[in-house]
Backbone as CSV, one residue per row, in Angstrom:
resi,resn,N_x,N_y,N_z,CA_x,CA_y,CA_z,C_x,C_y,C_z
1,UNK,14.208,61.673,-75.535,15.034,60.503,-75.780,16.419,60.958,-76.225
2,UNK,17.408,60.191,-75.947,18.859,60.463,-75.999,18.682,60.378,-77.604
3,UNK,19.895,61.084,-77.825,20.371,61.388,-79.556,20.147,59.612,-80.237
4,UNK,19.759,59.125,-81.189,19.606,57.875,-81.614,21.265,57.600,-82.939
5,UNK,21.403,56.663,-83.137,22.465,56.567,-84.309,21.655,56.781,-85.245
6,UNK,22.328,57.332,-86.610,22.299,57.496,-87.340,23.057,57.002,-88.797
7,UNK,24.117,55.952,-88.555,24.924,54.968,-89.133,24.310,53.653,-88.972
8,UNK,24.687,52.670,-90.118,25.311,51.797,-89.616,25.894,51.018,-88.313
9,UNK,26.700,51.456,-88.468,27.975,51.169,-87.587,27.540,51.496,-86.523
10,UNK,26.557,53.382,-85.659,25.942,53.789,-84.949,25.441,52.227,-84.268
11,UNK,24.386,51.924,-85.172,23.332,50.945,-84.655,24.039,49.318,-84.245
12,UNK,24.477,49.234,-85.194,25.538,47.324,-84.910,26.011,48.153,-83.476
13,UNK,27.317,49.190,-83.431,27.499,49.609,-81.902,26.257,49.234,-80.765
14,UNK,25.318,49.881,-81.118,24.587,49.948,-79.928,23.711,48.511,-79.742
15,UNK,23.174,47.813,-80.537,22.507,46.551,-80.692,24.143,45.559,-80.105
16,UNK,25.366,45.777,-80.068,25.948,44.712,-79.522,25.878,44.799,-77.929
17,UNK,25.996,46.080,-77.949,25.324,46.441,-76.326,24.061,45.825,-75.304
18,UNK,23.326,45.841,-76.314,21.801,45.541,-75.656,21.124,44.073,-76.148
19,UNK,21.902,43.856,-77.238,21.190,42.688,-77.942,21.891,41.283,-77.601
20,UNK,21.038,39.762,-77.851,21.604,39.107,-77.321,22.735,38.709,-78.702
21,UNK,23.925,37.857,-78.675,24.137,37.565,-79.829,23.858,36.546,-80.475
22,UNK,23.859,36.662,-81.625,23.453,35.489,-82.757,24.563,34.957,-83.577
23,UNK,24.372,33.654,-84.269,25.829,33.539,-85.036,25.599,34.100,-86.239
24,UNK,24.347,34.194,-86.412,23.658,34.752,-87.952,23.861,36.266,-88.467
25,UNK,23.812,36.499,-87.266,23.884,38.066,-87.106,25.375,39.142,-87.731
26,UNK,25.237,38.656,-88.817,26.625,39.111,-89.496,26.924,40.258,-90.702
27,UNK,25.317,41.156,-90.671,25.128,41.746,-92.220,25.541,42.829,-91.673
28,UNK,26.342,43.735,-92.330,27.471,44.968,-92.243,26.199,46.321,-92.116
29,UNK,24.972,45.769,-92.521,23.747,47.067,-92.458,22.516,46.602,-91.403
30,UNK,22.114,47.904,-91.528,20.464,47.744,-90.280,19.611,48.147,-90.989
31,UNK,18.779,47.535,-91.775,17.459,47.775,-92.400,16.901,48.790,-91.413
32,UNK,15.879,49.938,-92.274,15.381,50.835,-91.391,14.111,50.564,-92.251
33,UNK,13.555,50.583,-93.215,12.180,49.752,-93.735,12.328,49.294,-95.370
34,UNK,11.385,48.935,-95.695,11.084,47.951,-97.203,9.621,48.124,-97.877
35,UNK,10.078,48.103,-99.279,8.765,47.970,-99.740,8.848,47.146,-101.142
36,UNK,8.097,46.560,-101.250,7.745,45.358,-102.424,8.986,44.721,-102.176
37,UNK,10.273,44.946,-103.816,11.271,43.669,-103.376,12.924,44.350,-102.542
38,UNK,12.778,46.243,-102.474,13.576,46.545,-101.550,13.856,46.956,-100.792
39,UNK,14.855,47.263,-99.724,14.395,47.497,-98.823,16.049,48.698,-98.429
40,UNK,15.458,49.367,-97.198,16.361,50.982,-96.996,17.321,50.643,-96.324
41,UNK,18.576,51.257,-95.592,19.193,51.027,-94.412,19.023,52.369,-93.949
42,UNK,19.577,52.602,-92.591,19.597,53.308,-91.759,20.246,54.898,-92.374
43,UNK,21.006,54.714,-93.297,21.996,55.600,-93.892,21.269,56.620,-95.133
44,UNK,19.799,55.314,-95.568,19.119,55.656,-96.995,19.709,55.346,-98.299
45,UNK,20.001,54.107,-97.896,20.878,53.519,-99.297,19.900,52.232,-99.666
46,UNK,19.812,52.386,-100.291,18.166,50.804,-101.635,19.235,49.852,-101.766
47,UNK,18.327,48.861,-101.179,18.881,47.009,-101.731,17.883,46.390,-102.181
48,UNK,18.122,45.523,-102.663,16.940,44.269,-103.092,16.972,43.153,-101.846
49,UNK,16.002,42.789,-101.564,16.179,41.912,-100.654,16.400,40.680,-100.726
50,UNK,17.318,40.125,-100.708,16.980,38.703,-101.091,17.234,37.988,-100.021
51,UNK,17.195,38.382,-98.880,17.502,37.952,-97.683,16.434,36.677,-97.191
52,UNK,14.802,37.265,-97.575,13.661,36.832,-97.326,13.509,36.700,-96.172
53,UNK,12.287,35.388,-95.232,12.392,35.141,-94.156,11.282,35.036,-93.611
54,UNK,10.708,34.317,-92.626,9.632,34.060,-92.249,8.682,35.529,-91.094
55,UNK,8.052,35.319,-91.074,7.101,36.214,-89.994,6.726,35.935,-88.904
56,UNK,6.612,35.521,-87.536,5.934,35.158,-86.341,5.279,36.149,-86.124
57,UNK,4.408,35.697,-85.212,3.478,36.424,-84.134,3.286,35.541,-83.193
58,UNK,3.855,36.270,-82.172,3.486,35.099,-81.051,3.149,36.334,-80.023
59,UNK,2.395,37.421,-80.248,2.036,38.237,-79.081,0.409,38.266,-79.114
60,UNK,-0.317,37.473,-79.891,-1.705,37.291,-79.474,-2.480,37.782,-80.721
61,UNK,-3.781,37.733,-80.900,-4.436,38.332,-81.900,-5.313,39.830,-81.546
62,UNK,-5.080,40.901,-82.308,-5.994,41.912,-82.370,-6.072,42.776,-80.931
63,UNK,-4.965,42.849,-80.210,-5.157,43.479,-79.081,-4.818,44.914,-79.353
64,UNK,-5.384,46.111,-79.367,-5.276,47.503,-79.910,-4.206,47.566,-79.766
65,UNK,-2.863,47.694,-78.544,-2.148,48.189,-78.123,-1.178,47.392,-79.319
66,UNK,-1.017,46.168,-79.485,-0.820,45.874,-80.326,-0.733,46.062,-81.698
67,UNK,-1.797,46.334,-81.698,-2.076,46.097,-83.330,-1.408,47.644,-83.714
68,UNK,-2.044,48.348,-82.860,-0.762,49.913,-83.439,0.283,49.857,-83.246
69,UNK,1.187,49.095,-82.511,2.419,48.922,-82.552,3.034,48.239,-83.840
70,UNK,1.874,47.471,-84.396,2.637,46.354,-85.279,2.515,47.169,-86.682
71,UNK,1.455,47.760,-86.305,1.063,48.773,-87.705,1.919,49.671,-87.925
72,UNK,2.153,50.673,-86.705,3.706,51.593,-87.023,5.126,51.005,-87.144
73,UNK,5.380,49.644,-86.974,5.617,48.937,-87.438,6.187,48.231,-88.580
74,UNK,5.032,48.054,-88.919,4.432,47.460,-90.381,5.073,49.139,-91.989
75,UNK,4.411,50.286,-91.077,4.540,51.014,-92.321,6.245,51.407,-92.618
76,UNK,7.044,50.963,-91.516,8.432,51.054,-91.805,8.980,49.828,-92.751
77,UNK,8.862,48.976,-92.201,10.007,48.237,-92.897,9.085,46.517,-91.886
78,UNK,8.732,45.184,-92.013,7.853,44.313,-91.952,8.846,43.499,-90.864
79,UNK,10.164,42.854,-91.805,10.726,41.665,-90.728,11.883,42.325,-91.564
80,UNK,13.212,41.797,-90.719,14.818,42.074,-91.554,15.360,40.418,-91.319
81,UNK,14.635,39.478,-90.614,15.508,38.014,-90.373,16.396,37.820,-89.743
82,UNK,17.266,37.273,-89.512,18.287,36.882,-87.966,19.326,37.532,-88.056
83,UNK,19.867,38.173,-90.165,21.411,38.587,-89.813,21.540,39.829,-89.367
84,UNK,20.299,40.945,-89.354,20.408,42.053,-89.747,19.570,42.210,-87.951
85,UNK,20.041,43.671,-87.384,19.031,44.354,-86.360,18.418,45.235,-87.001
86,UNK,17.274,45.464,-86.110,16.362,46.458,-86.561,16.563,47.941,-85.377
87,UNK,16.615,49.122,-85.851,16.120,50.069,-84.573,15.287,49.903,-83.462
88,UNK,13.960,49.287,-83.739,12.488,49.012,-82.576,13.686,48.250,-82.067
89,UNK,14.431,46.760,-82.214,14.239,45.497,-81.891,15.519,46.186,-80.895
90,UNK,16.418,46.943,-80.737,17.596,47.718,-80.190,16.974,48.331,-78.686
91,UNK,16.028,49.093,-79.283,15.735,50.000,-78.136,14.531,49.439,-77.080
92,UNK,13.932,48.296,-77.950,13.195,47.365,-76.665,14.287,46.560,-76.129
93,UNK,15.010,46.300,-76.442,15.811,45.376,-75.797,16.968,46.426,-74.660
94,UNK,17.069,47.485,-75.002,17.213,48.612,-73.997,16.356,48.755,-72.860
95,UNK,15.407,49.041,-73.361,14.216,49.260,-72.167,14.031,48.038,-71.434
């Protein structure tokens, strides 16, 4: 796989590329994962989250292929909400 960003700025660059836009979509960082109430960016800098935000699933229940996806997933960082991109959510939208 090609070199990935490693900024900030790296990732907003490349997610304006591939991603659709949002009006929400306005937070200066890219969550890279979270745990209890904070959560990392891409750079390794701690916030508190107060962003919050709901969860969907709309890809089905318990299908393996799934469920390890959601799990590796899961042990990064859960949901970031509409303002923020995520890395996964960049490079599927690449592919």
């Amino acid at each position: 796989m090609e070199n990935l960003p490693t900024t900030n700025a790296g990732w907003l660059e490349l997610g304006n590329k591939y991603l659709l836009r949002h009006p929400m979509r306005t937070a200066p960082l890219v969550p890279e994962r979270g745990e209890g109430i904070y959560m990392w960016d891409v750079e390794g800098k701690r916030y508190i989250d107060f962003q919050s935000g709901q969860l969907c699933v709309t890809l089905g229940h318990s299908h393996p292929d799934y469920v390890k996806a959601l799990c590796a997933q899961a042990e990064k960082i859960i949901q970031v909400g509409t303002t923020f991109i995520a890395p996964s959510e960049v490079l599927l939208a690449k592919k």
